[in-house]
SEGURO-989706 format. One line per 10 residues: number of its first residue (from 1); their letters; for each residue y, z, x of C-alpha. Coordinates in Angstrom, 2 decimals. Last residue first. Layout:
BEGIN
NUM> a> Y,Z,X ~ ...
This chain:
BEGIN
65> xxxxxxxxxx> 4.16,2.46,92.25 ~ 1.29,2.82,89.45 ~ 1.91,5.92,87.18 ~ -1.22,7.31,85.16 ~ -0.20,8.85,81.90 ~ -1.41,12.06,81.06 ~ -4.57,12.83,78.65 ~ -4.53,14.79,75.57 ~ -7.29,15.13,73.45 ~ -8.41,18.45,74.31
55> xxxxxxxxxx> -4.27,19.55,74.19 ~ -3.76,17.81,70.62 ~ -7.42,19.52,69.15 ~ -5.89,22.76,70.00 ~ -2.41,22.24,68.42 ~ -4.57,21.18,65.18 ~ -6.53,23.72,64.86 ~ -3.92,26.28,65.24 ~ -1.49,25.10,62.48 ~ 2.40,24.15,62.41
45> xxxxxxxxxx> 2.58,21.59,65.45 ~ 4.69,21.03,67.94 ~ 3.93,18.52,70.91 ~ 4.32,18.37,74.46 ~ 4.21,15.89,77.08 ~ 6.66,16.20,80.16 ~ 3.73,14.61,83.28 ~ 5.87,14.72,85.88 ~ 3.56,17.37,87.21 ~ 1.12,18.48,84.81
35> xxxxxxxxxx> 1.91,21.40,82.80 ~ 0.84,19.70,79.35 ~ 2.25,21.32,76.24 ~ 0.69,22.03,73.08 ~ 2.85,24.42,70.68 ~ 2.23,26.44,67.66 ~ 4.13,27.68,65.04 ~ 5.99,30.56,63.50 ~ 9.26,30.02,61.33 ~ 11.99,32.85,62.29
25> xxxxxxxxxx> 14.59,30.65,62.07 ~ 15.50,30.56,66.10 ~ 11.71,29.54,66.19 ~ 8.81,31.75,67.03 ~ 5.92,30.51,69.18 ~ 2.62,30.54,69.44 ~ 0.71,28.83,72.50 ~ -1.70,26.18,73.48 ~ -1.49,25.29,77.47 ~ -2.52,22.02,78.95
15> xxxxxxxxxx> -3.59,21.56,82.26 ~ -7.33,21.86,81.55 ~ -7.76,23.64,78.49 ~ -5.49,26.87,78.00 ~ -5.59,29.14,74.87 ~ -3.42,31.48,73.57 ~ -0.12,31.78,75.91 ~ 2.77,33.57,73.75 ~ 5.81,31.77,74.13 ~ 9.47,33.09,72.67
5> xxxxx> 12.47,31.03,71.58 ~ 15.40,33.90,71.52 ~ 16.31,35.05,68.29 ~ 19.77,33.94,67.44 ~ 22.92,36.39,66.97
């Protein structure tokens, strides 16, 4: 049987949230991804650092309709 994907919130910058997370393969990483609305982004990365510097960075697309 799998292990479930799980989340663990570490760090949250604006509306993006930085958290570990454990693969079905048991691999830990880190995630960026931006709770916006309608926004989708979000990245995997396998360091810290660099997951952090991904959600300061980030910035959402502006839709013109």
């Amino acid at each position: 049987m799998p292990k479930p994907f799980v989340f663990r919130l570490l760090e949250r910058t604006g509306p993006v949230s930085v958290g570990n997370v454990w693969g079905e393969s048991g691999v830990t990483g880190y995630i960026a991804v931006c709770n916006a609305p309608s926004c989708g982004w979000s990245a995997e990365y396998s360091g810290y650092a660099a997951a952090c510097i991904a959600a300061r960075n980030h910035r959402c697309r502006v839709r013109t309709n």
